[in-house]
N, C-alpha and C positions, 0 to 999 in steps of 0.2 A: 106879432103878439108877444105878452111877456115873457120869459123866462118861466115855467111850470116844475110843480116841484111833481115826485114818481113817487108810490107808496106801489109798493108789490107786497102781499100778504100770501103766504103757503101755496104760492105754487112751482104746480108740479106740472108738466109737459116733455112733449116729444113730437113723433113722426107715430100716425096710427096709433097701434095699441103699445109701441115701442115708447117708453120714458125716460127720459134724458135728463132734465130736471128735476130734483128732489125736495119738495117743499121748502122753497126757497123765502124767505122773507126779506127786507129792506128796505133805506129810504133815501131818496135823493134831495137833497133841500133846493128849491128854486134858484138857478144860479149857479151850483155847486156843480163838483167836475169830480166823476168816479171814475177811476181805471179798475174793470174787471181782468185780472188773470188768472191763471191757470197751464197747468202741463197741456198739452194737444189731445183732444178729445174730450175735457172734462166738461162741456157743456157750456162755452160761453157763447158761440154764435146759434147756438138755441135758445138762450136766453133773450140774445137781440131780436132774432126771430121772433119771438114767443110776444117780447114786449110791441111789435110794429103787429102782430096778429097771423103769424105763416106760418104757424105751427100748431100742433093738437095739444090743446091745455084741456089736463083732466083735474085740476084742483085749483083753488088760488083765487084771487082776484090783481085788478092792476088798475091802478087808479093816476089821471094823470090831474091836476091841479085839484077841483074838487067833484070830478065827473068819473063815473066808472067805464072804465071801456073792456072789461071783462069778455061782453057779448059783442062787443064791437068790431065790424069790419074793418081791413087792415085801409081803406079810403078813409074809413070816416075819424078811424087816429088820426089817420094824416090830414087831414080835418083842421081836426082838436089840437093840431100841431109838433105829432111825432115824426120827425124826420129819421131815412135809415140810407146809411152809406152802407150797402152791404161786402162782403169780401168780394163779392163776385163782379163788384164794380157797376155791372147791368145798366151800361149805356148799349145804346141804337147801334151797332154799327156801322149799316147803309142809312143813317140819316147824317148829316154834318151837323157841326159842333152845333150852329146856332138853333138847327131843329131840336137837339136834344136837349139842351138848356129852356127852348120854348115849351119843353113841357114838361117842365116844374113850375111854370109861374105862375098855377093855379087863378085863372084869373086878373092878376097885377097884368098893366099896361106891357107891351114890347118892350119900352123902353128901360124898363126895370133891366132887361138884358144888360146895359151897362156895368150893372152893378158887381154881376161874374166877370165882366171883361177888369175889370178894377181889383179885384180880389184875384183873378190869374191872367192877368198879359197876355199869359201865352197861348191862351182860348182866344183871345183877342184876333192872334196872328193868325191862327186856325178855323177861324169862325167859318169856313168854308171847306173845311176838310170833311170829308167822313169821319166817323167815330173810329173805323177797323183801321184809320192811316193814322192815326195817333198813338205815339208812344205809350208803354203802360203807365209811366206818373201823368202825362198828360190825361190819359182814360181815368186816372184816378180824381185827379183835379174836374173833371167836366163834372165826375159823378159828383164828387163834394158839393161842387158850382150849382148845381139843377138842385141839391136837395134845400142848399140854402136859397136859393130864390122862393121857396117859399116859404123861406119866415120861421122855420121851426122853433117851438119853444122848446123844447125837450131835441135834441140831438145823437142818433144814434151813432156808433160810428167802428166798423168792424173790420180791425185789424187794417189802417189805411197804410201804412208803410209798408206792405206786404211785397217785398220782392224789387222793390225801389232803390235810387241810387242816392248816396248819402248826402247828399244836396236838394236831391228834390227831397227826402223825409226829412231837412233841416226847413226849406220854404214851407211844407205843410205842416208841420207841426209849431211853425212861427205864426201860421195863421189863427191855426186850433186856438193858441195863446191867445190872439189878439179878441176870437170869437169869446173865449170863456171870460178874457178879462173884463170884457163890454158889461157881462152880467144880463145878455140879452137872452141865454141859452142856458138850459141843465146840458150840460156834455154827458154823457157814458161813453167810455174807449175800451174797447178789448184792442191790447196791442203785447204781441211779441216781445219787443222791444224793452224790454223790461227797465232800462236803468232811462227811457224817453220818457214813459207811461209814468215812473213817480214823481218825475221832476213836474210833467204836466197837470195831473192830481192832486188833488187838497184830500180825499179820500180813495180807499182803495177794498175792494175784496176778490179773494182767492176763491175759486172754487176745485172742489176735489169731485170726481164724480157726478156730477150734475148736485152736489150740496156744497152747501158752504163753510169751507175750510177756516175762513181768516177775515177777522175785516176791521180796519181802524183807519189812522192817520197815514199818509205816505209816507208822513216823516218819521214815524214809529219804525215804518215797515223797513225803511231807510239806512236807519240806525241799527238794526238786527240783519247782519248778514246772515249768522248762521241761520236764524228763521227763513230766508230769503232760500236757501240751496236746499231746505226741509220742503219747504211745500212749491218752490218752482224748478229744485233742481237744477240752478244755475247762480252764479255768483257777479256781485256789484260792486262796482269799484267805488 
């Protein structure tokens, strides 16, 4: 499917009665590629959460092309085409590579399996491993691998260089490219990685506290270091 544009309008969420979120509003245009940051703790992977449905939303709506999925179960986004690579990675793993890949195809023929082995080789090589005998960039590639086999228009994608070795976050993050420049996918990234996340980015916003601190062009953000060390406490070459 195509490429879906994200309208999120005041919301607000968390865990129970706990809120993490703070009436948050924004927009993704169909296509377009947002790096969310923030200091640790300020609410980004609740946000991703929030937007695939695995969190408690007490305000707000979220709208993904021109369909509300507000009350929507976290199946039936993935449905309507929200894919989520979460931090936690959340492959099988006593299933091997090729069973964990088979279920993300929602559907689509076996064959489609190619199409991950073509995007990482080195699932290829693996396709008969367990998931617990794979390296963590490989566990991160299978996960990426299973969410795109099914097509997602809207992309989630949290924090995937997380603890990786700077070759394998050079081969994923050449893929992300390759994914966002197709125009087949809205990306959203929460990633660390702060001077990865703006070169990958056409847009970006900061959150402080579960609100929203900051949010423009990456290349505004770019050009302002001192803004850069204010609100993430770290500095860009």
């Amino acid at each position: 499917m195509p490429a879906a544009r994200l309208d999120v309008e005041g919301l607000s969420a968390g865990y129970g009665p706990t809120r993490i979120i703070q009436g948050l509003s924004f927009h993704v245009e169909a296509g377009d590629r947002l790096a969310i940051l923030g200091r640790n703790g300020m609410g980004k992977t609740t946000l991703l959460a929030t937007l695939m449905g695995l969190s408690t939303r007490h305000h707000g709506t979220v709208k993904v092309g021109d369909v509300d999925v507000t009350a929507r179960r976290t199946s039936a986004r993935a449905h309507l085409g929200v894919g989520y690579v979460p931090q936690t990675r959340d492959i099988f793993r006593s299933l091997t590579v090729e069973e964990n890949l088979s279920a993300g195809l929602k559907g689509r023929p076996r064959a489609a399996l190619e199409e991950a082995y073509e995007m990482f080789p080195r699932l290829g090589e693996r396709r008969r491993n367990l998931g617990g005998q794979l390296s963590g960039g490989e566990q991160q590639m299978l996960s990426m691998a299973r969410t795109l086999l099914g097509r997602p228009s809207i992309l989630l994608l949290d924090e995937p260089l997380e603890g990786l070795a700077p070759v394998i976050c050079d081969e994923l993050m050449t893929m992300i490219s390759d994914l966002a420049a197709s125009g087949k996918m809205t990306i959203l990234l929460v990633e660390q990685q702060i001077e990865r996340a703006l070169d990958f980015a056409s847009r970006v916003m900061i959150l402080e506290r579960g609100r929203l601190a900051w949010q423009g062009a990456s290349s505004e953000l770019k050009s302002d270091r001192a803004l850069v060390e204010r609100l993430l406490g770290v500095g860009i070459h």
